[in-house]
SERO-4910 file (N, C-alpha, C, O; in steps of 0.05 Angstrom, whole numbers):
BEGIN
 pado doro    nc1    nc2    nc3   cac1   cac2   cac3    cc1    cc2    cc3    oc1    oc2    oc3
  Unk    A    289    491   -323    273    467   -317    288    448   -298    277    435   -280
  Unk    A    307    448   -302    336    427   -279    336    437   -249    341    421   -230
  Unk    A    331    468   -247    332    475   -228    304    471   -207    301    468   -183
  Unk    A    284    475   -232    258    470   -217    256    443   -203    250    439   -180
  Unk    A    265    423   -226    260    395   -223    282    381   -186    279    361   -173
  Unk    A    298    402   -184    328    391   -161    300    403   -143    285    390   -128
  Unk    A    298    430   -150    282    433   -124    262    427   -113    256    432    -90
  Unk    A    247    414   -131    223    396   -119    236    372   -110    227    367    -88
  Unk    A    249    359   -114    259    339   -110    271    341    -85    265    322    -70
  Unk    A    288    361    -72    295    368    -43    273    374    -33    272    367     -9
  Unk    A    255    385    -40    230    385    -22    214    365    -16    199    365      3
  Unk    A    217    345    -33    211    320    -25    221    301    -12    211    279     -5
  Unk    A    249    311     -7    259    291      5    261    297     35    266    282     54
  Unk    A    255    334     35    251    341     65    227    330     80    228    319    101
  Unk    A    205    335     66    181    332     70    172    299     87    159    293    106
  Unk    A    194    279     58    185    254     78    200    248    104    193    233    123
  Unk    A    231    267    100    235    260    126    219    265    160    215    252    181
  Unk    A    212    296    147    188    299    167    166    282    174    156    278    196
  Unk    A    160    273    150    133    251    158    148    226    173    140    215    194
  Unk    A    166    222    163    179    189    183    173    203    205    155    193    218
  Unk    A    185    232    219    191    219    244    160    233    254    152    225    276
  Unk    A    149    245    244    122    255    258     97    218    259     80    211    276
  Unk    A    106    203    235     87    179    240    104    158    262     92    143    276
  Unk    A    133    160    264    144    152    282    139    151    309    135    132    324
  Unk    A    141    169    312    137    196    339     97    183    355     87    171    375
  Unk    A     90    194    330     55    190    344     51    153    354     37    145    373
  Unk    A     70    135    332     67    109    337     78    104    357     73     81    363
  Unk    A     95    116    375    105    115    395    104    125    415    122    121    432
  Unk    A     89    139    419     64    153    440     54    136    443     64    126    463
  Unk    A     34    119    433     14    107    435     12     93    452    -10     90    464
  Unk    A     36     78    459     33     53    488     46     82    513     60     75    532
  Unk    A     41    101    510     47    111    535     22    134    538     20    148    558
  Unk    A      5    134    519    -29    148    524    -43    122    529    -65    124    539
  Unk    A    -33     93    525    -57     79    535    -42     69    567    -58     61    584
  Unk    A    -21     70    574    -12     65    598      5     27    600     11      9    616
  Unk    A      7     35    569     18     -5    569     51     -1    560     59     17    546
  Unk    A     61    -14    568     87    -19    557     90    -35    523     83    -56    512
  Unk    A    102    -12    516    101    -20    485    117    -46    480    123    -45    456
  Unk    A    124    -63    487    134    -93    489    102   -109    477     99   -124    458
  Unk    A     84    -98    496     53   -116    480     46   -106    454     39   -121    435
  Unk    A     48    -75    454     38    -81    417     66    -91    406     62    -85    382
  Unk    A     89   -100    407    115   -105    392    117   -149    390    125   -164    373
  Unk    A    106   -153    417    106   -181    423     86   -192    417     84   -214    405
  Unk    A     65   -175    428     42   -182    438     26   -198    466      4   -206    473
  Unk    A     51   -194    477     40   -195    508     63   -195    534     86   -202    531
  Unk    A     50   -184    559     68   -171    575     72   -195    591     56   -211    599
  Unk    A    110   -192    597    109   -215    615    100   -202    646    107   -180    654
  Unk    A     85   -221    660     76   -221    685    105   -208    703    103   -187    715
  Unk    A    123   -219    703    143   -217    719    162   -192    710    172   -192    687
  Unk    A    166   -169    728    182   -144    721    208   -133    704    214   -117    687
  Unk    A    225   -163    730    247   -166    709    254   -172    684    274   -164    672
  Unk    A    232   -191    673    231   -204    656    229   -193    628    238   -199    606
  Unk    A    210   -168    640    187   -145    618    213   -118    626    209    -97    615
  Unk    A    239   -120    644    254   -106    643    278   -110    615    288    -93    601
  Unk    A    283   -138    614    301   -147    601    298   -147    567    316   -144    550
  Unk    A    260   -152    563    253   -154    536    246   -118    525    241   -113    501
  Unk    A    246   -101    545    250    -63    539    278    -69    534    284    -74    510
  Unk    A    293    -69    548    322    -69    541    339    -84    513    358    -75    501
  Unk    A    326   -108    509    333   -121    483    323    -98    461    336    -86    444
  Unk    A    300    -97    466    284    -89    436    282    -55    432    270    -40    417
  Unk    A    304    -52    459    315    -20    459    291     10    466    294     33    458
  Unk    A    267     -4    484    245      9    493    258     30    520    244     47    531
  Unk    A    282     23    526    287     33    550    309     58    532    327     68    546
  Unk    A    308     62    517    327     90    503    299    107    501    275    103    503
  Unk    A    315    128    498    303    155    484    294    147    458    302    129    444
  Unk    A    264    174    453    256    166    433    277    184    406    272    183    382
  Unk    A    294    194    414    299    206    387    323    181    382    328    171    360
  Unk    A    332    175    401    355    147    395    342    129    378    351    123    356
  Unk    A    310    113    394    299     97    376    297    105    345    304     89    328
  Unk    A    286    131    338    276    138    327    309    137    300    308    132    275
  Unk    A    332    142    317    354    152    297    368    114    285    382    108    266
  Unk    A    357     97    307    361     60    302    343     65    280    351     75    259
  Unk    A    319     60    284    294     50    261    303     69    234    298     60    212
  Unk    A    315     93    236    322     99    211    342     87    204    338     81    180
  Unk    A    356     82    208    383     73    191    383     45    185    397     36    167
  Unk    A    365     29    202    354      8    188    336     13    161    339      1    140
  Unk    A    323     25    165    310     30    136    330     24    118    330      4    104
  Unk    A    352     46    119    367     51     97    396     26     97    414     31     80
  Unk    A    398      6    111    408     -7    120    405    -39    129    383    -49    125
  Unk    A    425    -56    140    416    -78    151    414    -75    180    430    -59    191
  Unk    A    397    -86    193    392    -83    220    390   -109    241    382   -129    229
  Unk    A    394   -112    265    390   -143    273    363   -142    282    366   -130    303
  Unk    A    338   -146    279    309   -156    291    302   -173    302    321   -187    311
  Unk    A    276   -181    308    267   -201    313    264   -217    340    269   -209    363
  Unk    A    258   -237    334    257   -239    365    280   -251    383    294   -269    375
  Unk    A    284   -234    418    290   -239    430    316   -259    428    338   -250    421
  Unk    A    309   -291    436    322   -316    434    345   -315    408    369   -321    410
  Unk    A    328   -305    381    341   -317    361    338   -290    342    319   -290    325
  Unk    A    354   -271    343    348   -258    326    355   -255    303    377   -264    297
  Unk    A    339   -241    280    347   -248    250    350   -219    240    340   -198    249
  Unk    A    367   -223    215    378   -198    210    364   -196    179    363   -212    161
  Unk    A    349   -159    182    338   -155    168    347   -128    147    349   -104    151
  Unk    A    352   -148    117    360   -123    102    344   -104     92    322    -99    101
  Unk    A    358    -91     69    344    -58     67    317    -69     52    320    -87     35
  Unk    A    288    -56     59    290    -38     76    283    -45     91    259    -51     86
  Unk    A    292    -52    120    285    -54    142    255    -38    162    259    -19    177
  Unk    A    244    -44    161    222    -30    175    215    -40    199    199    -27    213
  Unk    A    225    -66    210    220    -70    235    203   -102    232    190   -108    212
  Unk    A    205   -117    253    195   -140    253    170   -140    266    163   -126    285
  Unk    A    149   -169    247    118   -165    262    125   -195    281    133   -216    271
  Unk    A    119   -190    309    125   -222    317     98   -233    325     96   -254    338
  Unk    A     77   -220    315     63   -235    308     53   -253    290     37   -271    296
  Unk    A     64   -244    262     75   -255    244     93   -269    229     94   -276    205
  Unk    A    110   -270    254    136   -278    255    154   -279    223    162   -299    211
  Unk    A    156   -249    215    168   -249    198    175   -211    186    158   -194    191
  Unk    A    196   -204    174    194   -181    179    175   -166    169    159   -177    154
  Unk    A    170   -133    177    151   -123    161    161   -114    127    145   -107    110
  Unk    A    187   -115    122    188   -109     95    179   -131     75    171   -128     51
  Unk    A    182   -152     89    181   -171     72    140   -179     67    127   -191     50
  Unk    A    135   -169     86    107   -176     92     97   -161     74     80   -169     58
  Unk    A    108   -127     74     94   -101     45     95   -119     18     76   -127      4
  Unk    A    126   -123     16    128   -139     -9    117   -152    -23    119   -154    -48
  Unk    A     95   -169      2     83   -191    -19     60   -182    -23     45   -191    -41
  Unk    A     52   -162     -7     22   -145     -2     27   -127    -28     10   -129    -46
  Unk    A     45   -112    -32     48    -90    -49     44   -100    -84     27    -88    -97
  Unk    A     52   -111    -90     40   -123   -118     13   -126   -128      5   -122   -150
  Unk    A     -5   -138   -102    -37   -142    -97    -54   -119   -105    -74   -118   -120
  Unk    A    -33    -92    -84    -44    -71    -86    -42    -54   -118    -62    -43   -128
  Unk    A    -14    -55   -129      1    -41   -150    -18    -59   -173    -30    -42   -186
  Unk    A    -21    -73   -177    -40    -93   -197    -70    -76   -200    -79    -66   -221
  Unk    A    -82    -76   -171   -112    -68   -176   -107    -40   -170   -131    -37   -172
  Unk    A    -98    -16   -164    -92      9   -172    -91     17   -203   -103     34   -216
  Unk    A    -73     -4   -209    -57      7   -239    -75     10   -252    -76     33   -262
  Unk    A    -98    -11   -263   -111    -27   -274   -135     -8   -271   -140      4   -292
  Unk    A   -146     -4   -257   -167     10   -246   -163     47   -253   -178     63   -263
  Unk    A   -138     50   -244   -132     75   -256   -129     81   -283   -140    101   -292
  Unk    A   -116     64   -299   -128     66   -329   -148     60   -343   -148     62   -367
  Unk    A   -172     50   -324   -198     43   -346   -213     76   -333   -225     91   -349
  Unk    A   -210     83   -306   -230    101   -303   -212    129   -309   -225    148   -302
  Unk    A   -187    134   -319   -169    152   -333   -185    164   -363   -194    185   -372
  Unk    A   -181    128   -373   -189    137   -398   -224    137   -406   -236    152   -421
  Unk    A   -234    116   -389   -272    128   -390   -284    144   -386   -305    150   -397
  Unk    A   -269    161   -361   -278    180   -350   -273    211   -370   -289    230   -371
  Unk    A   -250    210   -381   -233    232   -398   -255    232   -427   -269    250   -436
  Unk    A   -250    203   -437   -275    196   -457   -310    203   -454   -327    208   -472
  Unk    A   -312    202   -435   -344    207   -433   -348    235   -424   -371    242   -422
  Unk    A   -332    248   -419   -330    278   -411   -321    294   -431   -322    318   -429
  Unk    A   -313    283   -447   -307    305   -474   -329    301   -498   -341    317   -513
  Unk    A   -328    273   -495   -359    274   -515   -392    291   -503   -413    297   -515
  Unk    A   -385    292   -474   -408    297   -455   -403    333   -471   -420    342   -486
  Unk    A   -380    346   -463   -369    374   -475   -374    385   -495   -380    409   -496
  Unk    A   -373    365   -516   -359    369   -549   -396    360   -553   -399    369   -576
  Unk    A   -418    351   -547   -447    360   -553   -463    361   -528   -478    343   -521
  Unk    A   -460    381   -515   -472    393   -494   -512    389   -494   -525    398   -513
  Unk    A   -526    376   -473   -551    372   -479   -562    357   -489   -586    358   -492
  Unk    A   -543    335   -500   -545    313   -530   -559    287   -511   -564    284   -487
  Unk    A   -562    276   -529   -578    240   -508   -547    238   -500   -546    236   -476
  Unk    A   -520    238   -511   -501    229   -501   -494    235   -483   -484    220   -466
  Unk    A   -497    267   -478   -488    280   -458   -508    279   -436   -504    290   -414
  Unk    A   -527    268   -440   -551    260   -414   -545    235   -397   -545    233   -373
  Unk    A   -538    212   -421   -531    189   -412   -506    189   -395   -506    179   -373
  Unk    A   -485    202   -407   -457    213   -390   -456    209   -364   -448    191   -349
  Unk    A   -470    236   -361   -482    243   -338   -499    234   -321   -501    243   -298
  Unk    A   -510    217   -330   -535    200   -312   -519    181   -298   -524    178   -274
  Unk    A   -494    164   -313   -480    147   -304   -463    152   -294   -448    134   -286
  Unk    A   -457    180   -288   -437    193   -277   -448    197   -251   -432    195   -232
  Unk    A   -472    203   -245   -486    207   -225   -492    179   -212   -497    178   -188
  Unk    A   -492    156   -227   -494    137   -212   -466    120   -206   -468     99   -193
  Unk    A   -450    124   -212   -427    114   -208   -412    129   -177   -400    119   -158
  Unk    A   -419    155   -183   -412    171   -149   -431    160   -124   -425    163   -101
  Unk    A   -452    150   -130   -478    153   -115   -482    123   -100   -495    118    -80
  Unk    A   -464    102   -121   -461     68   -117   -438     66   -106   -420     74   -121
  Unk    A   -429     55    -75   -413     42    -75   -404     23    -70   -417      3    -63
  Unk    A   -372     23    -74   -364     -6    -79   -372    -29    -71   -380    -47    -86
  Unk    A   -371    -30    -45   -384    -57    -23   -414    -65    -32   -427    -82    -21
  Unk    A   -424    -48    -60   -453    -54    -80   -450    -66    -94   -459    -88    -99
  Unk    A   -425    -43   -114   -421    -58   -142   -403    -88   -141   -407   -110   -152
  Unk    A   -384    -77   -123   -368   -108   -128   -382   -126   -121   -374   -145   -134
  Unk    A   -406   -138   -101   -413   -165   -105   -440   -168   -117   -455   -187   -113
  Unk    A   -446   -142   -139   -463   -146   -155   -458   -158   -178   -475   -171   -190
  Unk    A   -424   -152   -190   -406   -161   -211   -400   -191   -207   -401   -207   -226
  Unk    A   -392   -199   -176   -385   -223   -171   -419   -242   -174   -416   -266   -174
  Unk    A   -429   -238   -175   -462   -252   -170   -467   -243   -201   -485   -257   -212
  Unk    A   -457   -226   -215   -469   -232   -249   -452   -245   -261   -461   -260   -278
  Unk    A   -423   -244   -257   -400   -252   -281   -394   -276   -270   -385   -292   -286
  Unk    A   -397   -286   -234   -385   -295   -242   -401   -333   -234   -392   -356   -239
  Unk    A   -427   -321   -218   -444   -342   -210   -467   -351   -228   -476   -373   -232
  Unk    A   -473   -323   -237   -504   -322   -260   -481   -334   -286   -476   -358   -289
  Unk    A   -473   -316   -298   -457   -326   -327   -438   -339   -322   -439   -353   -342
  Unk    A   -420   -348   -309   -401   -358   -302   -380   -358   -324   -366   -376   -332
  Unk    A   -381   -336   -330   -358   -325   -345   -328   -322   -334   -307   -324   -347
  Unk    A   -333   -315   -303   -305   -321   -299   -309   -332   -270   -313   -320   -249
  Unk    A   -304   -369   -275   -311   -380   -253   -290   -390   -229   -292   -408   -213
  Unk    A   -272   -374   -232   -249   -375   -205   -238   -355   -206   -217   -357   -218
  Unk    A   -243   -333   -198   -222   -302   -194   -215   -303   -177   -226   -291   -159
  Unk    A   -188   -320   -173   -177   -325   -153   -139   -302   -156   -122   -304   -174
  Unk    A   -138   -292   -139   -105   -279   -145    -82   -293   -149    -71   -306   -132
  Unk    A    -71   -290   -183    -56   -299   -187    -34   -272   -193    -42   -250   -200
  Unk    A      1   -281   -188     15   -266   -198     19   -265   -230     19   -283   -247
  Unk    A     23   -226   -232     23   -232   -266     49   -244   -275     55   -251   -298
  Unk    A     61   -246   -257     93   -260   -271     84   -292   -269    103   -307   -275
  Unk    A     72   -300   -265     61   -329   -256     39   -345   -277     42   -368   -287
  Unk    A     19   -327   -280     -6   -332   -298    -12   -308   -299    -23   -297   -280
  Unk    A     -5   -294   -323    -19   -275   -338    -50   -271   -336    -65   -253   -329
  Unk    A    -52   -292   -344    -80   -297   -362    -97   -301   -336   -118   -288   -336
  Unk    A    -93   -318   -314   -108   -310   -283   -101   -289   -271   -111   -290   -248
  Unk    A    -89   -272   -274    -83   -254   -257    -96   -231   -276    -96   -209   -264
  Unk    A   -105   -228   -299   -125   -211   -318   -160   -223   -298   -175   -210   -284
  Unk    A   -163   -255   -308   -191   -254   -292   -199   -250   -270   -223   -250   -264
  Unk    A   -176   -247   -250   -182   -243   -225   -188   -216   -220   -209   -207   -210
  Unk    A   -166   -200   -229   -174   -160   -232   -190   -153   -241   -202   -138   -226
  Unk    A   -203   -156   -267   -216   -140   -291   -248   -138   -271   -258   -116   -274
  Unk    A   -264   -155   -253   -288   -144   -237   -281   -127   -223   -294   -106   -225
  Unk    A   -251   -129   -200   -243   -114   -185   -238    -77   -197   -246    -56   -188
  Unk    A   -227    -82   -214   -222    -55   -241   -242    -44   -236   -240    -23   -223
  Unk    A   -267    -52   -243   -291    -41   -253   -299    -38   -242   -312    -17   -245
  Unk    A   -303    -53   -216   -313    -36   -191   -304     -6   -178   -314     12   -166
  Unk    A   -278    -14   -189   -260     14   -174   -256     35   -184   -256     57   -174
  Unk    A   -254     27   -215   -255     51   -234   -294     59   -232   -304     81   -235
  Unk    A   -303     41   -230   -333     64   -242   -338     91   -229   -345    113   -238
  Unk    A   -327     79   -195   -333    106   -179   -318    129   -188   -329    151   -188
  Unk    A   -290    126   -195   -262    151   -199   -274    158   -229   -279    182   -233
  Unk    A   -279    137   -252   -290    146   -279   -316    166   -273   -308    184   -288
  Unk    A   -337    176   -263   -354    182   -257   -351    207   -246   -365    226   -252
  Unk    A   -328    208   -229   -322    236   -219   -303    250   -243   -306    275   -244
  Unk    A   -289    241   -258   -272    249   -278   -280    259   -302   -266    273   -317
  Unk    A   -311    247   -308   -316    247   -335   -336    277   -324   -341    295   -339
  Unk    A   -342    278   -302   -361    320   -296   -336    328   -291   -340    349   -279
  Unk    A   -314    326   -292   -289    352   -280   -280    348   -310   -282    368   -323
  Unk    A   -272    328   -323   -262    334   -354   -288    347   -378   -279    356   -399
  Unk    A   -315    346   -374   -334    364   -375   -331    388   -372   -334    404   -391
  Unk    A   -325    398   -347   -329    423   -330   -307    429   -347   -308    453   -352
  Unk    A   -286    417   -357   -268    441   -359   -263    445   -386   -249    463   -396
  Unk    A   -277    425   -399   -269    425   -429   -295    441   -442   -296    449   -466
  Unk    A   -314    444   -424   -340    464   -434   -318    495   -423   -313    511   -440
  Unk    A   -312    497   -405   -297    524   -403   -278    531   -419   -275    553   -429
  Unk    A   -258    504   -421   -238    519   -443   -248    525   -476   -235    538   -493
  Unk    A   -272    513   -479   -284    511   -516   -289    544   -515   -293    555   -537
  Unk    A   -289    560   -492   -303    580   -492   -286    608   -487   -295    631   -484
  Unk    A   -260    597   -488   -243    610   -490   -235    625   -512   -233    610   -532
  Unk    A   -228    655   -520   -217    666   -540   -199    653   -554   -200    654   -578
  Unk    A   -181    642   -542   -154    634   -563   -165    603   -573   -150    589   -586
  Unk    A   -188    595   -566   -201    572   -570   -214    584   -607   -209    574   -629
  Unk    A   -232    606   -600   -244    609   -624   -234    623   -650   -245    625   -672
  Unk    A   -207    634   -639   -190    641   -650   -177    624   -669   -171    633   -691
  Unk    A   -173    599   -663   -168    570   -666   -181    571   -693   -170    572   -715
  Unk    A   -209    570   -686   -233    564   -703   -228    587   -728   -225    581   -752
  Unk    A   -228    608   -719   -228    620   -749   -207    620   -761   -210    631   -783
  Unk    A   -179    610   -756   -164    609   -779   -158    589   -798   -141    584   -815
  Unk    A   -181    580   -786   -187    553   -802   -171    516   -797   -166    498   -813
  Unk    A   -167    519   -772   -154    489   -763   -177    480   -765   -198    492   -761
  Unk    A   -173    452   -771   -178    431   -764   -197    420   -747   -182    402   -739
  Unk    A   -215    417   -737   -226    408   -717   -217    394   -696   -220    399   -672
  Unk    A   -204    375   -706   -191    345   -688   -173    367   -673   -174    370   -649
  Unk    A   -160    379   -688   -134    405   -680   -138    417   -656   -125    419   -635
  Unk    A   -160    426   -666   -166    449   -646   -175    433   -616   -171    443   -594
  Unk    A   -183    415   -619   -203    402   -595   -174    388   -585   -159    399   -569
  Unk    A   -167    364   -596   -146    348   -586   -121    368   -569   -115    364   -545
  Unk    A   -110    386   -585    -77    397   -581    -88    418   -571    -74    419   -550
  Unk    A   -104    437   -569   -111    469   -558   -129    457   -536   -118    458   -514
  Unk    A   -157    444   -538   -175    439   -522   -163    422   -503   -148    431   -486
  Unk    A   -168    399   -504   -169    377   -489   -140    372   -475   -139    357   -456
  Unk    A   -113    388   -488    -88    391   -468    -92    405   -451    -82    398   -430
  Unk    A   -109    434   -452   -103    451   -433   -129    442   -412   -125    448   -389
  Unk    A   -153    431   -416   -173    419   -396   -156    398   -386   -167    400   -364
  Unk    A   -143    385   -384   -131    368   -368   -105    368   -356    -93    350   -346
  Unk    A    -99    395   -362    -77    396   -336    -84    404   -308    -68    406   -290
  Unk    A   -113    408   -305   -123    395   -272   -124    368   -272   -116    354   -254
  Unk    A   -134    359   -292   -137    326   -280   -112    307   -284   -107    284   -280
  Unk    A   -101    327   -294    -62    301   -284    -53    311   -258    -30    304   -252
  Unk    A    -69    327   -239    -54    329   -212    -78    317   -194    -76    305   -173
  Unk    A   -102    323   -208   -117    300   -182   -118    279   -189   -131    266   -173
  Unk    A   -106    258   -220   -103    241   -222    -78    225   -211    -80    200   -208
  Unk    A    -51    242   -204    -28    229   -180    -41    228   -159    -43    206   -148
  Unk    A    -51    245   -150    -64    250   -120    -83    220   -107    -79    208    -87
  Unk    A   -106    214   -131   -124    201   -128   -111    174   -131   -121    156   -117
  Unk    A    -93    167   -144    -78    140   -150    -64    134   -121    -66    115   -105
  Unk    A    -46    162   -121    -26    151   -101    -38    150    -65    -25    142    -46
  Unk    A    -67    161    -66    -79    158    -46    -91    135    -45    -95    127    -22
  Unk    A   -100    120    -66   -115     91    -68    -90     75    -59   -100     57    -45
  Unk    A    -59     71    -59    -47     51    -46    -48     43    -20    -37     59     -5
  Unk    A    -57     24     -8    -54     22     18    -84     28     34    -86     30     58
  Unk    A   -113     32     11   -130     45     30   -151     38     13   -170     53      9
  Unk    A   -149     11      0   -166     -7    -22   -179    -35     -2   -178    -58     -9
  Unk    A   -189    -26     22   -188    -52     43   -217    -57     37   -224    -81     37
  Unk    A   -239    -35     32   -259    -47     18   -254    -67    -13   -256    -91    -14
  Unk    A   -248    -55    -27   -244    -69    -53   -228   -103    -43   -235   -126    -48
  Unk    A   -215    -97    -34   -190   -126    -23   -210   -149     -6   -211   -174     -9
  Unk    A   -227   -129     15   -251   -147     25   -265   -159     11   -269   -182     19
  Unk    A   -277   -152    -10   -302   -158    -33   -287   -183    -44   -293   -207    -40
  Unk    A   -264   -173    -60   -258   -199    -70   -233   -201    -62   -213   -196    -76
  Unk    A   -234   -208    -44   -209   -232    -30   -179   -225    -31   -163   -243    -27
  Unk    A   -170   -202    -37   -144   -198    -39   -130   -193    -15   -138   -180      5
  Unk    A   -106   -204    -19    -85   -190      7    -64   -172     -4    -41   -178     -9
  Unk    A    -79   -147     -8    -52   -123    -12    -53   -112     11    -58   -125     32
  Unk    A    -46    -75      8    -27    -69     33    -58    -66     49    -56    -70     73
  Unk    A    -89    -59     41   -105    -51     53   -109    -80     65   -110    -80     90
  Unk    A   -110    -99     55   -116   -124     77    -94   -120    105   -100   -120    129
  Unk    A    -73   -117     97    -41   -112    119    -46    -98    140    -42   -103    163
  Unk    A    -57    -74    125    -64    -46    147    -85    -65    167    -80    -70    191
  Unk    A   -105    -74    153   -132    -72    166   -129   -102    185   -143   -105    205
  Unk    A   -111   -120    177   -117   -133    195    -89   -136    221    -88   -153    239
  Unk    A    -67   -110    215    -49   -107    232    -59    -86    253    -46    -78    272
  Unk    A    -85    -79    246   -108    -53    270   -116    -77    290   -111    -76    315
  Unk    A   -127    -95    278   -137   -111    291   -132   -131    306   -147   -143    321
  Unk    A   -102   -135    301    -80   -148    320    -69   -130    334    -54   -136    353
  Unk    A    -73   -104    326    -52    -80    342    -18    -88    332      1    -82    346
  Unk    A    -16    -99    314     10    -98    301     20    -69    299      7    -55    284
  Unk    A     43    -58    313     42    -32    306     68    -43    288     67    -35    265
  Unk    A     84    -53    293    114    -52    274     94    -58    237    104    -47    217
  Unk    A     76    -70    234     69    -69    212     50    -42    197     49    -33    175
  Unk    A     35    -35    228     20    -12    220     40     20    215     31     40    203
  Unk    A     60     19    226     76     38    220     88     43    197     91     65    186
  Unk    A     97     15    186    109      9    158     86      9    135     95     18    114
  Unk    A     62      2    134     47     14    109     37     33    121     14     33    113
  Unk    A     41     52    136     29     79    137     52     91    122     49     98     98
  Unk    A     81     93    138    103    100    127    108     92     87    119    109     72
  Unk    A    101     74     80    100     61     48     75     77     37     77     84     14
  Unk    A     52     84     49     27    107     39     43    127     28     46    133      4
  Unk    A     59    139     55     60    170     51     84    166     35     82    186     21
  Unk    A     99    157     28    118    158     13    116    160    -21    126    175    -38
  Unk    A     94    135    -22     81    134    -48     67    160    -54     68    167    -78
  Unk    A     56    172    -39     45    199    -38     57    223    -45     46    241    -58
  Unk    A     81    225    -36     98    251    -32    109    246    -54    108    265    -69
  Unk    A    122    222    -64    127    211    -94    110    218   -122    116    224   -145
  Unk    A     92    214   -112     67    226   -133     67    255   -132     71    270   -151
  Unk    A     63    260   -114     58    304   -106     87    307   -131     84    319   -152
  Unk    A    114    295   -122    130    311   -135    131    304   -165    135    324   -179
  Unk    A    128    284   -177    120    277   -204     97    296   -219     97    306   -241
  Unk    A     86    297   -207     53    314   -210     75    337   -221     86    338   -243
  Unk    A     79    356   -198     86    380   -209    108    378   -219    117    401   -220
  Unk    A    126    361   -230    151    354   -253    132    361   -287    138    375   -306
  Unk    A    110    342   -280     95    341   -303     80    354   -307     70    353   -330
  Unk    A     70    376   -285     53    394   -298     71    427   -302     61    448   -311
  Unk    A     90    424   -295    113    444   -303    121    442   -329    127    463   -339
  Unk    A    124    418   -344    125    408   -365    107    411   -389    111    410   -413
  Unk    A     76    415   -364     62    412   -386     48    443   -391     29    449   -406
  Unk    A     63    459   -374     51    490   -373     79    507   -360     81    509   -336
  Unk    A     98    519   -378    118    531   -362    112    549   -344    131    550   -330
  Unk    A     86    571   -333     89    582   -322     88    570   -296     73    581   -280
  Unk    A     97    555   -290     88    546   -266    116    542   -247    118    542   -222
  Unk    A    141    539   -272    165    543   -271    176    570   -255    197    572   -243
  Unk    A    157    588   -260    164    617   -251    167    618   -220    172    639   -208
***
């Protein structure tokens, strides 16, 4: 198991190096397929005068090779680095990802405050449609054809079929204008106000989870009607366990070791790509960052939550199969 676990773990750590420099690499193409000097997406605008737009390549190190750039921007990561702008530059600790000067401030520091926004309404969302979805799919299983298992399914079908940019300001216009049950969902930190930073999420949750609960509760269905139907299932049955037994520890473990790998997959793909949900109701996590560093052409920021995506990603992939090695040895083989 030690050995499995080192070697996923080196494979993950090859893997993201590959991704740095392949998202590196393409981000730095980019001002040489549109024909601009990458000083405008870094500044945001070209000085008129040659020398001038010679001097600010040469500061901000546009006039090296890209594998040189490429071998600077890493070791800042892992490191302190000097950034920033030009005149007055400021020195940026780990992890360094590079400065937005249009934001005049670095980009690590900018994820940081985005990344909580995001980690809040992920988390939150991933445990209501985890466990509704797992819940309404085994009862959907466990009486096949039943009003329950119709209803299941009906809402299962409408939860895939609604989306978000529906439900969330259908939630905001019942909870919180009609009943005014929660009349400021405004983002608070949970280290700050608990208790606002619950009413601000819990519409956002439910918006997010209904769609992922919906798809979860027909795949924990699909598979818990296949495994009931299994020999060593009814085998179960005649030697007289238990019911709860047989369904809980035989059934319902082995139907869900697919859905603990599209459940890393699906989590760690929602970081950074929640810009609908963040739009609806007002948040600035990393999808607000992304979406409105496209639209400034911020690339030093758009590089850094692309780079913070895939990382969270490749992080998840290797957890996934830690835990599903764990949770099935042959996989160890």
């Amino acid at each position: 198991m030690l050995r499995f676990i080192v070697f996923r773990l080196v494979g993950a750590l090859i893997v993201l190096w590959l991704v740095s420099m392949v998202t590196f690499a393409i981000f730095q193409l980019a001002p040489l397929l549109t024909h601009t000097s990458p000083v405008y997406y870094y500044v945001g605008k070209v000085p008129p005068d040659p020398a001038q737009l010679k001097i600010l390549e040469h500061s901000l190190g546009f006039d090296r090779s890209i594998p040189v750039q490429y071998w600077t921007w890493l070791k800042g990561i892992f490191g302190r680095n000097i950034t920033g702008p030009v005149p007055s530059p400021v020195y940026c600790h780990f992890p360094c990802l590079g400065y937005s000067y249009r934001q005049n401030d670095t980009v690590g520091h900018l994820i940081w405050q985005a990344l909580p926004v995001s980690l809040s309404l992920c988390v939150g969302a991933a445990v209501l449609w985890l466990i509704g979805g797992v819940l309404v799919g085994t009862i959907s299983a466990l009486k096949p054809r039943s009003i329950a298992d119709r209803i299941g399914m009906v809402g299962s079908l409408a939860g895939v079929s609604l989306p978000i940019f529906f439900t969330g300001p259908l939630l905001l216009l019942l909870f919180e204008f009609k009943l005014q049950w929660l009349p400021n969902p405004q983002y608070a930190p949970l280290t700050q106000d608990p208790a606002q930073w619950f009413r601000s999420m819990i519409l956002a949750w439910i918006s997010l989870a209904f769609l992922y609960a919906a798809i979860y509760a027909r795949m924990t269905r699909s598979n818990m009607l296949e495994t009931l139907g299994e020999d060593y299932m009814r085998t179960a049955r005649a030697k007289g366990l238990p019911r709860r037994t047989v369904i809980v520890k035989h059934g319902l473990r082995a139907a869900l070791t697919p859905v603990v790998t599209i459940f890393a997959m699906d989590f760690a793909m929602l970081i950074g790509t929640t810009v609908i949900t963040e739009r609806v109701f007002n948040f600035r996590g990393l999808g607000y960052l992304a979406l409105q560093s496209v639209n400034t052409q911020d690339l030093p920021v758009i590089l850094g939550v692309t780079l913070v995506a895939a990382v969270v990603l490749i992080v998840a992939n290797a957890v996934v199969d830690i835990v599903y090695a764990m949770i099935d040895p042959r996989v160890r083989l």
